[in-house]
C-alpha angles and dihedrals in degrees: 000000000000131000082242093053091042086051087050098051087041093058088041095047088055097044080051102054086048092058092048087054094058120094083198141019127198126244091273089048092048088054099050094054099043082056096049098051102053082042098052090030079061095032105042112008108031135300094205086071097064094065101058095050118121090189088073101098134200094263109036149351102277105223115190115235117158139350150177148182105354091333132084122201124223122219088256084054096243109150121233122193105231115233100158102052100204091295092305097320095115110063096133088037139251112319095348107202096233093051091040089054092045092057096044093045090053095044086058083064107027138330100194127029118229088259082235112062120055108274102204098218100072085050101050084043095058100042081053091054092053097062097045105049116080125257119359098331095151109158141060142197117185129218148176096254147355092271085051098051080042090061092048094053090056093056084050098055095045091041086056104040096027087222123124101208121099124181126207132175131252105266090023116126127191112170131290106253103117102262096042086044089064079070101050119092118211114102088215086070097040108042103069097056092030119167102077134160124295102301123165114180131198145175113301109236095023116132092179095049105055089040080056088049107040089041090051098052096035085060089042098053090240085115116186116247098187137014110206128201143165104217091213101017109230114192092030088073101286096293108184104205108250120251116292098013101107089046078053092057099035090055090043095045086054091047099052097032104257132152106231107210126191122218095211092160101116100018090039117101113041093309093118098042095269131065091254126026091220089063090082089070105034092242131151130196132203097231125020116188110208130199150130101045093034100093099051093258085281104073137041107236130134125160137206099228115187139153127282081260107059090044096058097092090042094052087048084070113007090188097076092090123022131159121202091216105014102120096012118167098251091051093036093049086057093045089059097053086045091056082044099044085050091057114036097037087042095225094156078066091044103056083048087058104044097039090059088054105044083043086060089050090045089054093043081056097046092055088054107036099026094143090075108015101056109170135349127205145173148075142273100342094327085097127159131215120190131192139198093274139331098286100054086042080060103040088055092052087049085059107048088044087061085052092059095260121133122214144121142181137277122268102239104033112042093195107073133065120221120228104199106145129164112294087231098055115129134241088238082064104039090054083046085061098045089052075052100055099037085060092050097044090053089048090052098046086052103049106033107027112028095059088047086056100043084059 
């Protein structure tokens, strides 16, 4: 560190916070941005990311720059409809008024809380999540982001059962931080920081497997302290767990003594058409991580929620797991308009009803196009497309990136493209993104599979 390069950043701090400043730049200062940041993105952050960004389009770098409602605006002004939604971040859509005005509002009295006096927020937060979340969910800790509350269900589970084995199942993901990627599933992710905790996986869906499971270790002394599942799995290809699957785990979780957590971070709030994916099968877990959504797509928030049960070790010494801005004012405030949003504006409804109808568009394509587009699946507007293999699946994102569409696959299964759009997207847009997507389909049969078969 020299007085030079502290003069440097100085001058550039305060051009930056100038350009923050701007509503709008002209086409020098456009320019300028879109080469730092690919400049600074190589030189500071990663180049290897660059390469595996389908946001990079034919004609320039896309550099993200404003948005609103279900579209996102790049620095050329060139408006792009929104179907990926930030992985599910985006339910109440980008920078929805009444959360916007609830973190601004918050940040006139106080952004973060002392760490040592009650800050009522996360009180009034929590006692909110608890009615809105199904069965005897009671408690809440609050955290920066969905591995995290990952992480804190884990210590949970173990705190309660005082067993150390989880098990997950094959196309589940739960984060990347070192405890919730023992959960995840892909050996890409795992690999390189093996080895992990205790993690067992097994086939999502199956009954057999997980009674095998749960019944062998149970006669081994390896007990199980948590089973972990995503209710609709997100990053495995958008898997929604058959019928009866969750009651089965929830029954053979009770029988062996294990705790049965929910990974609700991307299905959770109103994505699935209800609040919570596991409300289509009346199931309740014992513990249910939160994340993404949950803070409104302004603020980073996500929270570990469980039973009274569950909570009682944890309450016997509240110091085992702390978080310096987990729950803070400014992300607890947002959180608060997003469980209000949800409800008054009936989004959870809404998703139901859009993703019907966009899953009846999907089929009509299939039947016409079924070369490339090959199944769709989900529920609400947590939808799947899959294609014939993974580079058609990319191609078609590639074109309907070029008609100003975003959207992009799923982690696990490379394959599928995710739709996730803003819950409050409209059918204007939607039907936008189908004449999208026909072009693209046609452009990809064209290019990619009629010449194949002409062969």
């Amino acid at each position: 560190m020299t007085t030079q390069n502290l003069s440097k950043a100085l001058t550039q701090s305060n051009e930056l916070l100038d350009l923050i400043s701007k509503k709008s730049l002209d086409v020098g200062e456009r320019e300028k941005v879109i080469a730092d940041s690919v400049k600074y993105w190589t030189d500071h952050v990663n180049p290897g990311f660059l390469q595996y960004r389908k946001s990079v389009s034919t004609d320039y770098t896309a550099v993200e720059w404003d948005d609103e409602g279900a579209v996102f605006r790049d620095i050329n002004g060139k408006t792009f409809i929104d179907m990926l939604g930030g992985f599910g971040i985006y339910n109440v859509g980008h920078r929805h008024p009444k959360v916007l005005k609830a973190v601004t509002d918050q940040l006139q009295k106080q952004a973060i809380h002392s760490q040592e006096l009650i800050d009522p927020l996360r009180t009034y937060l929590a006692n909110l999540v608890s009615m809105v979340t199904p069965g005897d969910l009671t408690y809440s800790f609050f955290t920066n982001s969905g591995t995290e509350s990952v992480e804190a269900t884990m210590k949970m589970a173990m705190l309660a059962t005082g067993r150390r084995h989880f098990v997950g199942a094959i196309g589940g993901f739960h984060g990347k931080t070192l405890g919730a990627l023992g959960g995840t599933s892909k050996a890409v992710f795992r690999q390189p920081f093996l080895p992990l905790l205790n993690w067992t996986h097994i086939p999502f869906g199956d009954v057999d497997a997980l009674k095998s499971c749960l019944e062998c270790n149970d006669f081994s002394g390896n007990k199980v302290a948590a089973v972990m599942l995503e209710p609709i799995q997100g990053e495995g290809g958008i898997n929604v767990a058959p019928p009866g699957y969750l009651a089965a785990a929830r029954e053979l979780c009770d029988k062996y003594g294990a705790m049965l957590i929910f990974d609700e971070i991307q299905c959770g709030m109103g994505r699935s058409g209800k609040m919570f994916a596991c409300e289509f099968d009346g199931v309740v877990p014992d513990l249910m991580a939160l994340g993404k959504a949950f803070g409104g797509g302004i603020m980073p928030i996500g929270a570990c929620v469980g039973t009274a049960k569950v909570w009682e070790r944890y309450i016997e010494n509240p110091f085992l797991h702390t978080t310096t801005f987990g729950g803070n004012p400014a992300a607890c405030a947002a959180s608060i308009a997003t469980i209000n949003v949800l409800l008054e504006e009936d989004l959870p409804d809404q998703a139901h009803e859009k993703g019907v109808y966009m899953l009846n568009k999907m089929r009509d394509l299939i039947s016409m196009y079924s070369k490339v587009f090959v199944s769709c699946r989900g529920r609400g507007l947590m939808l799947g497309m899959e294609f014939a293999n993974n580079e058609l699946g990319y191609e078609v994102a590639k074109e309907l990136f070029a008609r100003q569409i975003l959207i992009s696959g799923t982690y696990i299964n490379a394959r599928v493209l995710r739709v996730e759009p803003p819950l409050v997207i409209s059918y204007e847009q939607i039907d936008t993104f189908f004449v999208a997507l026909e072009e693209s389909l046609q452009a990809v049969l064209r290019t990619f599979v009629a010449p194949a078969v002409a062969v």
